[in-house]
C-alpha positions as CSV (number, residue, x, y, z in Angstrom):
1,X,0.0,0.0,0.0
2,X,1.3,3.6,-1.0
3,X,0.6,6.6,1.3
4,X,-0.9,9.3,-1.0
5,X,-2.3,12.5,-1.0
6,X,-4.2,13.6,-3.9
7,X,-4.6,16.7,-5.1
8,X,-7.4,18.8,-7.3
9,X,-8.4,22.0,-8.6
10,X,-11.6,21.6,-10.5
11,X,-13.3,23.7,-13.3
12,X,-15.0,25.7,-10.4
13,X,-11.5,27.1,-9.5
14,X,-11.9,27.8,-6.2
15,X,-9.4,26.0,-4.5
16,X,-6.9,23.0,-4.2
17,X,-8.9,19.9,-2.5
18,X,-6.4,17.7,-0.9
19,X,-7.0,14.2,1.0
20,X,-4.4,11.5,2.1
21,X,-5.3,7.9,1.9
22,X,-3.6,4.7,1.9
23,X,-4.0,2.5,-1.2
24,X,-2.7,0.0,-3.5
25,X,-4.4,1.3,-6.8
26,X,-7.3,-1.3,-6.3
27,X,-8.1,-1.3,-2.6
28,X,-8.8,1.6,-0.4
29,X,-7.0,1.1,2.9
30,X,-7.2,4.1,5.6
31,X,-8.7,7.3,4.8
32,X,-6.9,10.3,6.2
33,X,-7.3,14.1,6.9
34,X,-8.6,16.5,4.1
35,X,-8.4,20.3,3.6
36,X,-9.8,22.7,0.8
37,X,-7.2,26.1,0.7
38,X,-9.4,28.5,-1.6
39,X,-7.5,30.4,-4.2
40,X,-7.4,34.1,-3.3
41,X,-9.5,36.4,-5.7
42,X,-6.7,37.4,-8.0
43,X,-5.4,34.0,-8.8
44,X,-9.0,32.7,-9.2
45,X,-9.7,35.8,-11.7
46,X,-6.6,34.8,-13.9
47,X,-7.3,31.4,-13.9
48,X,-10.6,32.0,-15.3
49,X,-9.0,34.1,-17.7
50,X,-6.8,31.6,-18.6
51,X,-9.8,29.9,-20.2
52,X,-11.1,32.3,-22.1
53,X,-7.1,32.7,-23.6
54,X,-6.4,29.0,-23.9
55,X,-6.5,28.3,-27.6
56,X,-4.4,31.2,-28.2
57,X,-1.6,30.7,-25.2
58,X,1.7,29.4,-26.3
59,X,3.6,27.3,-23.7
60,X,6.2,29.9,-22.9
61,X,3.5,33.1,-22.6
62,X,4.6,35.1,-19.7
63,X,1.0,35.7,-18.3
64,X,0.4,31.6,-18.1
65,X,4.3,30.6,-16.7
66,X,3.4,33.4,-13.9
67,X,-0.2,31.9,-13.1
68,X,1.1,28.2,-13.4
69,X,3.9,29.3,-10.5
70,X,1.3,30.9,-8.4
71,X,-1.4,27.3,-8.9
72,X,2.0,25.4,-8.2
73,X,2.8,26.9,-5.0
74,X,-0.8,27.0,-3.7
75,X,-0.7,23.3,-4.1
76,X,2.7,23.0,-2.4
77,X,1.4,24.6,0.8
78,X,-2.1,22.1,0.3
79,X,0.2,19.4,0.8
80,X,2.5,20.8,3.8
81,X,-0.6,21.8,5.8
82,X,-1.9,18.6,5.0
83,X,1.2,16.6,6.1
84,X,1.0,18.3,9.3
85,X,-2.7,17.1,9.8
86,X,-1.7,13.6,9.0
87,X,1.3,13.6,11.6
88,X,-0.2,14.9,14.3
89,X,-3.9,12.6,14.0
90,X,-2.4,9.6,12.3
91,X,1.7,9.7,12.9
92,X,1.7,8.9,9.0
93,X,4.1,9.9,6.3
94,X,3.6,10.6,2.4
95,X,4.9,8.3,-0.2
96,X,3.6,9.9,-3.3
97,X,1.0,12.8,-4.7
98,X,-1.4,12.3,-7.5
99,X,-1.4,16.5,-9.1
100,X,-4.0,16.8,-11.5
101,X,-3.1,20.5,-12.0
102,X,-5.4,22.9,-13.5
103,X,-7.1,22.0,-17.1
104,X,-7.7,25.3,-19.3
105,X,-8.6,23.6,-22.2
106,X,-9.8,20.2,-23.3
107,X,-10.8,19.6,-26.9
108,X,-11.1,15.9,-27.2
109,X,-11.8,14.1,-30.8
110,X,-15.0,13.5,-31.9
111,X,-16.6,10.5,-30.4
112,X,-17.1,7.7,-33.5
113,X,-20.3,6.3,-34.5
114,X,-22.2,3.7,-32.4
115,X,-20.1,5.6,-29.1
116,X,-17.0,4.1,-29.5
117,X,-13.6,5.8,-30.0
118,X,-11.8,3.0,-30.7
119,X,-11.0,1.8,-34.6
120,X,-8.9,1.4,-37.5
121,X,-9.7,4.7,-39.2
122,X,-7.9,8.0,-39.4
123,X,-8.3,9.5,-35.8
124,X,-8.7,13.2,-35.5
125,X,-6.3,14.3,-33.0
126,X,-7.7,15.8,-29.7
127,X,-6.3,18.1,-27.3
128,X,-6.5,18.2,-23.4
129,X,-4.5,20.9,-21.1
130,X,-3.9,20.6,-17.8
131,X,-1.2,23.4,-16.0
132,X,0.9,23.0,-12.8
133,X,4.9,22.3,-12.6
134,X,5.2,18.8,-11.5
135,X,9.1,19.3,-11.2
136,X,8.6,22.4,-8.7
137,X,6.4,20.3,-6.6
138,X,8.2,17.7,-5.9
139,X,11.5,19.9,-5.8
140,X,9.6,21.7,-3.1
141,X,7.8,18.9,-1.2
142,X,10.3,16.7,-1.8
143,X,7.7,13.9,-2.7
144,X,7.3,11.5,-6.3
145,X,4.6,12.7,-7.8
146,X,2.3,11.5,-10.3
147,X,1.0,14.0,-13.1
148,X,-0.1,14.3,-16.6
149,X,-3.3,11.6,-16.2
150,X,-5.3,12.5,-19.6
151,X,-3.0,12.6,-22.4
152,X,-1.9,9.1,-23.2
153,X,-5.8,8.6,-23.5
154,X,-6.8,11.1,-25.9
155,X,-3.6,10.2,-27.6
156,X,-5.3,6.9,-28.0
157,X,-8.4,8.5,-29.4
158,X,-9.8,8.2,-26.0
159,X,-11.8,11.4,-24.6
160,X,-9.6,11.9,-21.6
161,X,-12.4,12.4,-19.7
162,X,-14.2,11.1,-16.8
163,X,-11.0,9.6,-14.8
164,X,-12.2,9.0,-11.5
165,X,-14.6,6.1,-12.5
166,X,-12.4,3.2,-11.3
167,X,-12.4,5.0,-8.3
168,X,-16.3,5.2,-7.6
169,X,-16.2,1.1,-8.7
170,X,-13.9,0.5,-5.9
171,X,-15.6,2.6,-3.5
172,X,-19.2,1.2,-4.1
173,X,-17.7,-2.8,-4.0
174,X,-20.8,-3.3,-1.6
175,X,-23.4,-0.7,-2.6
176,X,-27.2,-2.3,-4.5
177,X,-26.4,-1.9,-8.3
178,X,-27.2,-0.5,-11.2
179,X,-26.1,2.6,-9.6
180,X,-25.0,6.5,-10.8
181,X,-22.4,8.7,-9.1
182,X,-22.7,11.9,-10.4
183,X,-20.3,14.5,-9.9
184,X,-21.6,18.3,-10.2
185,X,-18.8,20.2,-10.6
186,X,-17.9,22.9,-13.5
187,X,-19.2,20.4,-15.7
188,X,-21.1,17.3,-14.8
189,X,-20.1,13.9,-15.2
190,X,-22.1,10.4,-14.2
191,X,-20.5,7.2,-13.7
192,X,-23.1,4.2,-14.2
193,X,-21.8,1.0,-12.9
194,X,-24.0,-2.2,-13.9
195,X,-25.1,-5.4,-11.5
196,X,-22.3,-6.7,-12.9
197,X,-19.6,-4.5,-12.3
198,X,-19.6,-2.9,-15.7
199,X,-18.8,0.5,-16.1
200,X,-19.9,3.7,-18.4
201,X,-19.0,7.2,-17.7
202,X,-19.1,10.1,-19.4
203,X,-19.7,14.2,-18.8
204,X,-23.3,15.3,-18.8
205,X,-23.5,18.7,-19.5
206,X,-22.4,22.3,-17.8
207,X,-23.1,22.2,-14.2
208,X,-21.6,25.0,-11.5
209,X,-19.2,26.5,-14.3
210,X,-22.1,28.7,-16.2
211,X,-23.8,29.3,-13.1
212,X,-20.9,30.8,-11.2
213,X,-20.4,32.8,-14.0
214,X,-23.9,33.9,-13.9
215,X,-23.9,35.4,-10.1
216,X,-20.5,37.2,-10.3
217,X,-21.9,38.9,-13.8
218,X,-25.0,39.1,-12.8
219,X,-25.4,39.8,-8.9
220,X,-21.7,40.2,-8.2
221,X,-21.3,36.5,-6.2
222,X,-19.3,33.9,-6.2
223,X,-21.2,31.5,-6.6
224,X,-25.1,31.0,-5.9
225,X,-24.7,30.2,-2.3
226,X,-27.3,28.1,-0.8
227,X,-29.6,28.3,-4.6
228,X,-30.6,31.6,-3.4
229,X,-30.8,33.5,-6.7
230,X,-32.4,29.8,-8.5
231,X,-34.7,29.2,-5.5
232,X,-35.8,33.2,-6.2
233,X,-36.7,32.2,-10.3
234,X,-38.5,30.4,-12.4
235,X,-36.5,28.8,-15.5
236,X,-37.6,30.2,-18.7
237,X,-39.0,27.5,-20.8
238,X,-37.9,28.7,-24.0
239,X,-34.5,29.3,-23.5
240,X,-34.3,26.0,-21.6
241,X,-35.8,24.5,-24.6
242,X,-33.5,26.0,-27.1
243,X,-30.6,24.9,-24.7
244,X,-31.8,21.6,-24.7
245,X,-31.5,21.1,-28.8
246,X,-27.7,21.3,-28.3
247,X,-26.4,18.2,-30.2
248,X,-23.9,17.1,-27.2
249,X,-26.6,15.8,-25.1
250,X,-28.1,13.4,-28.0
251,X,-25.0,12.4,-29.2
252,X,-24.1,8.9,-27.4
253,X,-21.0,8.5,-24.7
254,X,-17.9,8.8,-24.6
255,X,-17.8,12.0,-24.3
256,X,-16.6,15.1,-23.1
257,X,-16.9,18.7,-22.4
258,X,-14.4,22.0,-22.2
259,X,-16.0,24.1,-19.3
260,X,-16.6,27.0,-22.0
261,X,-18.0,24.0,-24.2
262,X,-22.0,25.6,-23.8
263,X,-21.0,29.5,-23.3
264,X,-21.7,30.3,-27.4
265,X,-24.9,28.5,-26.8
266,X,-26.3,29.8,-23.5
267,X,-25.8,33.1,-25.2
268,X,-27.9,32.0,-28.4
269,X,-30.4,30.8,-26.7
270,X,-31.1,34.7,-24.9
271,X,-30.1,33.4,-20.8
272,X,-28.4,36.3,-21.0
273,X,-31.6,38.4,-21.0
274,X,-32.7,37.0,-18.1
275,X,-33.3,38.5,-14.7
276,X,-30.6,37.3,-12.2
277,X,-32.7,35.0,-10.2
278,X,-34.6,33.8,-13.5
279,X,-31.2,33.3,-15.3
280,X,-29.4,31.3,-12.0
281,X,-32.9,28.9,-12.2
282,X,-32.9,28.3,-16.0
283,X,-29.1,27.4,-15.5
284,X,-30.2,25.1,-12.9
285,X,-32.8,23.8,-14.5
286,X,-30.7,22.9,-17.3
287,X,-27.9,21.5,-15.9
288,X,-30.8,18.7,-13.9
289,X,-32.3,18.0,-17.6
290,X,-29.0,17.7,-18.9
291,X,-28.3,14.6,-16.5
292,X,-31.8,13.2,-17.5
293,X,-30.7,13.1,-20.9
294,X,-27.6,11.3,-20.2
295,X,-29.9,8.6,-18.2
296,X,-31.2,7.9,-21.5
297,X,-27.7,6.0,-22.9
298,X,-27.5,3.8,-19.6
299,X,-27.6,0.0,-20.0
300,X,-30.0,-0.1,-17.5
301,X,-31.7,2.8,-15.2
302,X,-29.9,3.0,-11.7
303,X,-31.3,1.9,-8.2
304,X,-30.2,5.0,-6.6
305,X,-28.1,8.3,-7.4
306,X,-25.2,9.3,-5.4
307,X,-24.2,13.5,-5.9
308,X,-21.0,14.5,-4.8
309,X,-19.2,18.0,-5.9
310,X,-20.1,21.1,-4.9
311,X,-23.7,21.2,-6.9
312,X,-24.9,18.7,-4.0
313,X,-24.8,21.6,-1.7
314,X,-27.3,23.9,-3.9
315,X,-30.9,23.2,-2.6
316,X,-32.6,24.4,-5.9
317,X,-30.2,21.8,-7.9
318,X,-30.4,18.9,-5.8
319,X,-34.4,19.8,-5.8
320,X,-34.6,19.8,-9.6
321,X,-32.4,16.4,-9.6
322,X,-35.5,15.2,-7.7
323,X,-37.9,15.9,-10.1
324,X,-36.1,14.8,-13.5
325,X,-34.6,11.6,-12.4
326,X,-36.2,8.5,-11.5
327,X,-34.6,6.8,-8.2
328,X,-33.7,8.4,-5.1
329,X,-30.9,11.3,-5.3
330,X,-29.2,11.4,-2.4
331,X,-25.4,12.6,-1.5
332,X,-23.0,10.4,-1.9
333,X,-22.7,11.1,2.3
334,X,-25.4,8.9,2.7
335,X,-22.7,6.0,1.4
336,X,-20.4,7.1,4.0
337,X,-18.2,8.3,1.1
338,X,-17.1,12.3,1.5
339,X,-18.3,14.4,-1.1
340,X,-16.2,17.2,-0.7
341,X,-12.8,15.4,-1.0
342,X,-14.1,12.7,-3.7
343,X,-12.4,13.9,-6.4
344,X,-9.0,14.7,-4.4
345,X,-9.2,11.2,-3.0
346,X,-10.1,9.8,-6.3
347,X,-6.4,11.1,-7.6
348,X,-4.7,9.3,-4.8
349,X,-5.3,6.4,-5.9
350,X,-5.2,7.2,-9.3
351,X,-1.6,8.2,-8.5
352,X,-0.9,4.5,-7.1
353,X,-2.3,3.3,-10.4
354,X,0.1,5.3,-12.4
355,X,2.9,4.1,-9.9
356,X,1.8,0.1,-10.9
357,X,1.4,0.9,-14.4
358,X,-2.2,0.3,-13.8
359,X,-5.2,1.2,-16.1
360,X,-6.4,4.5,-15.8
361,X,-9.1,4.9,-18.8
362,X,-11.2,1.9,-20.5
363,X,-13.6,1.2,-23.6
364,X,-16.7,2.6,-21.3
365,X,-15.5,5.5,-19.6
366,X,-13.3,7.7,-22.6
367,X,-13.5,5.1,-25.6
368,X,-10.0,4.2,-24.9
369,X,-9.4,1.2,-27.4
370,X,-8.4,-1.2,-24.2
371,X,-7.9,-0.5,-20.5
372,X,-4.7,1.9,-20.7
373,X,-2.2,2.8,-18.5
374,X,-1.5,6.3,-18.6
375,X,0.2,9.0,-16.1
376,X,3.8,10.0,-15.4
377,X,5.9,9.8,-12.2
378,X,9.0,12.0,-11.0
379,X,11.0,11.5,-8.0
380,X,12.3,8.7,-5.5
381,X,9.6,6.6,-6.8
382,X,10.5,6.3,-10.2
């Protein structure tokens, strides 16, 4: 078993999430102290504007090397505070970190007829970019870490995108199946796993991304805390309908989504015009129909739905869940499972997988062509 501690800033970018645990890759052993360290305004304001500057930015631009030192070192100090959790409740050291980084743009190939991005014919070249210095952080924490977890898939003609599925298998070993995880992050993303262990996964549709965006332009927030702006509204039905003719959500998994994937569309479709309570509950709205229309490509529907991410904590979203999907929706808490350090756990033992050349992607989760091994490893572990 390796000590980790993963590491992840999400396409919410509001902080680092970091979590220790003890694993092998396949079996969870202890579970260990978390922490979240926000991003102070500034650095959360450029990394949002690294998004909107992405397809242009040129690995040596000043403007990105400067925010990518800044992301680096906020993660560095993640893992110190956390190391000084883990000694003093659990007398534990760190083997190894799993550092997603920061992903400013992720332009994935097409998905292929019948779902499947695996075959003999010319593949279109996809693109996914994640920032952080992997070399600084270990320099400065003195730990291996594990990095770079998408590209050796969507160099396959994989999607690159969900990752954390093998994670939510191993964690719901015991729980009644067919079952959905759905993470709400930025962007949403489901992971069905079948009676029989089978797994699909694939992003859903925007999620907290457009309507963080929506309360700082439009009421000068953060972030709709507690759904109050939604929970104010009522969704427009006709933008919500012209939203909902977008042809991501017909078109059959794998796939995936750039957080700015829906932004050309939301404005289209007139959300823009919207009152700011009226615009947070259209947004809303659409992100729950969004995850009924992925239900549609699932084997079979699921028992139960697990939410984790920070959309779990919005009353109006968890409410429209509720009336869109069939099964209870519950947090994944209820499974004993912590929703807020999910995802940060979910790269700690994705960075044990990397260290045992273990498979990271498969056919059901990014089209990878055959469960693939992916990830790279600096330092003592090497």
């Amino acid at each position: 078993m390796l000590r980790t501690i993963g590491l992840m800033s999400g396409t919410s970018l509001d902080g680092v999430d970091a979590a220790w645990i003890e694993t092998d890759g396949e079996m969870i052993g202890r579970v260990g102290p978390t922490l979240t360290l926000p991003y102070a305004p500034a650095l959360r304001r450029d990394l949002r504007r690294l998004l909107d500057l992405a397809e242009g930015l040129e690995p040596g631009d000043a403007f990105l090397a400067e925010c990518v030192a800044r992301l680096t070192e906020r993660h560095a100090e993640a893992v110190q505070r956390l190391r000084e959790q883990v000694w003093e409740q659990m007398r534990e050291e760190t083997d190894l970190l799993g550092f997603h980084g920061q992903t400013i743009l992720h332009r994935p190939p097409p998905a292929r007829p019948g779902g499947n991005a695996a075959g003999a014919e010319a593949r279109v070249p996809g693109r996914t970019w994640q920032v952080g210095d992997a070399m600084a952080l270990s320099r400065r924490t003195g730990l291996s870490v594990a990095y770079d977890f998408r590209s050796a898939d969507v160099a396959a003609g994989g999607q690159g995108a969900p990752l954390v599925p093998v994670v939510h298998a191993a964690l719901a070993r015991s729980l009644p199946k067919p079952l959905a995880v759905l993470n709400l992050g930025g962007v949403g993303n489901v992971t069905w796993i079948g009676a029989d262990g089978a797994l699909l996964a694939f992003d859903t549709g925007p999620a907290n991304g457009p309507l963080d965006d929506w309360a700082r332009k439009s009421a000068g927030r953060d972030y709709d805390k507690d759904g109050r702006l939604a929970l104010a509204g009522q969704a427009d039905g006709a933008v919500l309908a012209r939203l909902m003719a977008h042809p991501y959500l017909a078109a059959p998994p794998p796939k995936s989504l750039d957080r700015l994937d829906f932004d050309r569309a939301l404005k289209e479709a007139g959300a823009g015009e919207l009152s700011p309570e009226d615009g947070a509950a259209t947004l809303v709205a659409f992100s729950a129909v969004c995850v009924a229309a992925a239900a549609r490509h699932f084997p079979d529907p699921p028992l139960h739905w697990l939410v984790c991410g920070g959309g779990r904590r919005n009353p109006a979203m968890m409410r429209a869940l509720a009336g869109v999907l069939e099964g209870p929706v519950r947090p994944v808490e209820v499974a004993g499972w912590n929703g807020d350090a999910l995802e940060a756990q979910a790269f700690g033992v994705l960075a044990a997988r990397v260290a045992r050349r273990l498979p990271l992607t498969f056919p059901g989760t990014t089209g990878a062509p055959y469960p693939l091994p992916g990830g790279r490893l600096l330092g003592p572990l090497l």
